[in-house]
N, C-alpha and C positions, 0 to 999 in steps of 0.2 A: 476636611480630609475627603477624596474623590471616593466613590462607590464603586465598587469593584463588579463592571459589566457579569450579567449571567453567564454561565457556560454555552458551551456551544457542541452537541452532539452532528457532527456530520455524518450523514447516513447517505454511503453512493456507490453502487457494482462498481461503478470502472474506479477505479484509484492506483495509484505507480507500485509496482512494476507491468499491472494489466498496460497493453498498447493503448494509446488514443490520445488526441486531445483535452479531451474534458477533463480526464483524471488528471493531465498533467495540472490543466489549468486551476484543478478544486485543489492539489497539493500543495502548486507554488504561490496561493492565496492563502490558506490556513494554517501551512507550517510559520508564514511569517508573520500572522495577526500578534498584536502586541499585548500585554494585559488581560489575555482572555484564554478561559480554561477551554481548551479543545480535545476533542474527541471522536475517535472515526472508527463505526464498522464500516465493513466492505465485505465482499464475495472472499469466502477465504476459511481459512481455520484458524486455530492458536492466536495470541498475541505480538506484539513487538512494539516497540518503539521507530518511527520512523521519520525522518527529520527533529525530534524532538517531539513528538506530536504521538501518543495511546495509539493504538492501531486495537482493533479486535474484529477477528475473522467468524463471519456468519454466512452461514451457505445461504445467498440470497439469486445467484441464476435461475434463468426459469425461461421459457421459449416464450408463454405465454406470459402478459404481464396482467392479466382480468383475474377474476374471481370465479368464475360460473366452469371452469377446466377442471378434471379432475386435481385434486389438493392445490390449488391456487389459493384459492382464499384460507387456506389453513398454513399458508406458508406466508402470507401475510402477517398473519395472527400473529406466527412465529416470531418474526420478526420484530414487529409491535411489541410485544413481548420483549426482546430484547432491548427494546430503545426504552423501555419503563423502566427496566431492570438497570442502567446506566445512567440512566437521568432523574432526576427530582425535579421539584416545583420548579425551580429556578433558570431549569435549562431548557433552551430552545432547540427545535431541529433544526437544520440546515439541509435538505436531500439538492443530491448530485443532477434530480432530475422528476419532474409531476409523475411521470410513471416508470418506473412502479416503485421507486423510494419514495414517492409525495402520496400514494395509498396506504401504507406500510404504515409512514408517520401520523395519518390521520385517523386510522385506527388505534395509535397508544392514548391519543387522547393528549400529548403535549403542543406544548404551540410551534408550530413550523412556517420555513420560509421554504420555495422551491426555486432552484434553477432553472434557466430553459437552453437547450443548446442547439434549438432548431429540426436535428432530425428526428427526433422523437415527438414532435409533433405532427410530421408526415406520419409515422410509422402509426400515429395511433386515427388518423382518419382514416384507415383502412376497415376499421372496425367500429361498428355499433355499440361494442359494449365500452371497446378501449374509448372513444372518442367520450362518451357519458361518463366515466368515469372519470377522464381527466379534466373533464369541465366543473365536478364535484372537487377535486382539488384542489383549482387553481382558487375555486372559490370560497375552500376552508381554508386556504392559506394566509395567513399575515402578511406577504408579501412575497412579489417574482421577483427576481433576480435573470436579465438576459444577459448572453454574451455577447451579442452583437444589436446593432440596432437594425436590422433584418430582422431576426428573431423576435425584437419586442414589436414589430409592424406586424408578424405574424401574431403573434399573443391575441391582436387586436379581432381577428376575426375568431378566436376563442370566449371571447365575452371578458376580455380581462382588461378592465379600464386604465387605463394610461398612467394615472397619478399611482397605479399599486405596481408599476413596473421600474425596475433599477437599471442599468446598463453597464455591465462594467466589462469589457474586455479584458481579453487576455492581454499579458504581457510578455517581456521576455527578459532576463538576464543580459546584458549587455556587454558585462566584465567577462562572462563562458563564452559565450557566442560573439568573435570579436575576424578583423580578418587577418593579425597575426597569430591566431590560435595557432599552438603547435599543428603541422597537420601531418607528421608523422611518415610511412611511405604509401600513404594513395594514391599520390600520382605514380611515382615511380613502379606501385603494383599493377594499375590500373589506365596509364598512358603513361608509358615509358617513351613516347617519340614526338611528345609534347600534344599531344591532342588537346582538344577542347574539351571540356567536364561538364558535361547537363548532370543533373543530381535530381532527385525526387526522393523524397521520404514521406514516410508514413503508410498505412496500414493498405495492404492492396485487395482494394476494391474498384468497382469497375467505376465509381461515380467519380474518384479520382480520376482517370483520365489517362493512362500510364499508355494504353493501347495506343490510344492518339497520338504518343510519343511514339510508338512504333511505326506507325502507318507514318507518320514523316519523317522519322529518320528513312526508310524505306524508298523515297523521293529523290535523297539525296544525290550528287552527283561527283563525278573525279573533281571537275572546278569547286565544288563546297568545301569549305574548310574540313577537316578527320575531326571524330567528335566520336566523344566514348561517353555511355551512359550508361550511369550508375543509379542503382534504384536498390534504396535501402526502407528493410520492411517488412513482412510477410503478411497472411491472409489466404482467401480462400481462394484467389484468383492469381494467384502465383502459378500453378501450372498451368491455366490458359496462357497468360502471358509469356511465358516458355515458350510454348508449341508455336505460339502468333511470331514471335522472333526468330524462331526456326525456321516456318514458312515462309516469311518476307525477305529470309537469305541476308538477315542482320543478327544473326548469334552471336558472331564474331565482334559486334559495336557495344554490346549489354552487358550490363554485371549484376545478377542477382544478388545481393549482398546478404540479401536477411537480414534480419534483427543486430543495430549498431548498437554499439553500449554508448551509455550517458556520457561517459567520459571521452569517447573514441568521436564521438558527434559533433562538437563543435570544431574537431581539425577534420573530418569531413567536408563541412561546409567550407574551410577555410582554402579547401585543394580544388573545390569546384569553381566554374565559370558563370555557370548559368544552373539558375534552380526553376523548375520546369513543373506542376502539376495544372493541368489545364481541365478542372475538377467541371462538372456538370451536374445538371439534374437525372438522375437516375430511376422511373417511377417516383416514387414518395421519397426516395432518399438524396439530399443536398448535402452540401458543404455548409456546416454551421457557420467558422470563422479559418480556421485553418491556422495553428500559431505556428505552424513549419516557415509561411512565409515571415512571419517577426524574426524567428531564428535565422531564418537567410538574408535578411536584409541586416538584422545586426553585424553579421558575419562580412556585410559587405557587394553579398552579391544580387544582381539584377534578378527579378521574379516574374516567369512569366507565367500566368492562373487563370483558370472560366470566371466569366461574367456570370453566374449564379452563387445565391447562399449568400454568405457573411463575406466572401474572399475580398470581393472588390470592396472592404469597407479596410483590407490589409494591405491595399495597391493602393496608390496613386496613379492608374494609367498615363503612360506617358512620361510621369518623371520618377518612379520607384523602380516602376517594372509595366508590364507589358499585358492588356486581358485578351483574353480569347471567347471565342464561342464555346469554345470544348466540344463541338460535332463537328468538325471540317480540319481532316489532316492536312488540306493542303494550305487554309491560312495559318495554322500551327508552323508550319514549314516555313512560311516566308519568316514571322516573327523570329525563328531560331535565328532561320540564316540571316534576318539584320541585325540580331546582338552580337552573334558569329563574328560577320563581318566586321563591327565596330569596337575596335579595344577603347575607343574614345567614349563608345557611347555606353559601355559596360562599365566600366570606371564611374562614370557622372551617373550612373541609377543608382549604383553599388553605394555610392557616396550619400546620394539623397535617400534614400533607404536609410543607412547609418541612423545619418542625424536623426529621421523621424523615428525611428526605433528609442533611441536614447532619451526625445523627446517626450514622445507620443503617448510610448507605451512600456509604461514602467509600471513593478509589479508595484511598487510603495503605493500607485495613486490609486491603482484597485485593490489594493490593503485597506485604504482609509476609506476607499467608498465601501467596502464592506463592513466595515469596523462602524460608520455611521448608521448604517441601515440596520446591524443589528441592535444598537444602542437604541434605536427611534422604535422599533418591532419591541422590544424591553421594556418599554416603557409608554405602546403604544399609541404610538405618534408616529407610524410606518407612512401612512400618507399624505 
């Protein structure tokens, strides 16, 4: 008779309904692990049930994520605290990320693994105290978990040896995200005289790249195909990006959309042309992996993204979609206007995308490589 793997307390601020990738990506891996007891605080209050899966809300935000701040380190404790008080011998952590849920964990004193998702490693070389601290993490941990194989390259100059890193990217839904998704009236709301649809989702920040889309559409000319873009999302840079659209005398080509519902998103994707974030490095902050563009190539359509971060490990230049600098509106411009131009040539990315979607990146195969590495962390034979 098999033995029934330990549980699994996940411990991660961002998690759904919070914005982001990561949270998507920690929910659409642990709501579908198989045979295994799962558990998640998050930044939050109360309880719920959510995909099947405990939810329990613990105030764990904080600007700072060190100890030496006022009540930093007591709001650790806290926390620690909490993860004792939910788990027993038997259960392992799992944190969304080294800091500061991979400090948290390693003050309860249970055994943990840590994610890494890239910009939290920038964020913490800024700092003396955050950089030592997470270097004391990565090295009381059982084992890293990266999302990208960028990320695990960066680990590398962390002091974290090769054989203790996992890779497991995100995935995507293929059956939601499809390109006869219902797509409901976007276009009709949104190009009613048949325009072209650039799309960009996700959280508006400047490393994303969304300006960039401004400054070329601003280029544009009467001979360029009419082109409406749509940018669904919010963030702290949403009313820059207003005022920039206002000045460039393209108000009238943009649609702030806000925050799309889960349901309302895959016939989004399914009404647009071209999926557009031509993400860059920003200071210390990158594009971990980006799973917008999985959901736009399942959906069908051609992706054109910065050559920094995780992204380009989500393209195939050339045959999925299209990379950029993400600093130069005016090669961003030409790349629109040749997918623009070509229904032949959008069709054949859109296609090839598909397939590697369906192929590539499936959640089941980052289900089992998750499902394995905490079984070998269990039983300690993680490396």
């Amino acid at each position: 008779m098999p033995v029934e793997p330990p549980g699994i307390l996940l411990l991660a601020e961002l998690y759904p309904p919070t914005i982001g990738g990561s949270g998507v990506l920690l929910e659409s891996l642990y709501s579908r692990l198989p045979n295994h007891r799962v558990h998640v605080i998050t930044d939050g209050t109360g309880s719920r049930v959510q995909r099947g899966v405990p939810v329990t809300g613990v105030r764990m935000s904080a600007r700072d994520w060190g100890v030496l701040g006022r009540g930093c380190l007591a709001r650790h404790v806290r926390i620690a605290r909490e993860v004792r008080r939910l788990t027993s011998g038997d259960v392992i952590v799992h944190c969304g990320r080294g800091l500061p849920e991979g400090l948290s964990a390693a003050l309860s004193g249970r055994r943990f693994l840590c994610w890494t998702h890239g910009e939290e490693l920038g964020y913490a070389s800024t700092s003396r105290e955050l950089s030592w601290l997470l270097r004391r993490v990565y090295g009381r941990a059982a084992a890293i978990v990266a999302n990208s194989r960028n990320s695990a390259r960066l680990l590398g100059g962390w002091g974290v040896e090769a054989d203790r890193i996992t890779v497991i990217q995100p995935g995507v839904d293929a059956t939601r995200f499809r390109p006869d998704a219902d797509r409901g009236a976007w276009r009709e709301r949104h190009a009613p005289h048949g325009e072209l649809v650039l799309l960009s989702v996700g959280r508006l920040q400047r490393r994303k790249g969304h300006d960039l889309v401004l400054a070329a559409l601003a280029t544009w000319q009467p001979e360029d195909p009419p082109v409406r873009y749509l940018i669904a999302g919010d963030g702290d840079h949403r009313e820059v990006l207003e005022t920039e659209a206002r000045s460039l005398g393209i108000r009238d080509r943009v649609v702030f959309l806000g925050p799309v519902s889960d349901d309302e998103l895959p016939g989004l994707y399914a009404a647009s042309d071209i999926f557009v974030l031509p993400n860059r490095r920003d200071g210390v902050d990158f594009e971990g992996f980006g799973i917008v563009f999985l959901e736009a190539a399942a959906a069908g359509l051609p992706c054109i993204a910065g050559e920094s971060g995780g992204a380009p490990e989500a393209i195939q230049d050339g045959e999925t979609g299209l990379l950029v600098s993400g600093t130069d509106h005016c090669e961003l411009a030409d790349v629109i206007r040749r997918l623009a131009r070509s229904t032949d040539e959008r069709q054949r990315m859109g296609e090839r995308g598909r397939r590697r979607a369906l192929h590539e990146f499936r959640w089941e195969d980052g289900v089992r490589r998750l499902s394995d590495l905490h079984r070998r962390v269990s039983s300690g034979r993680q490396r």
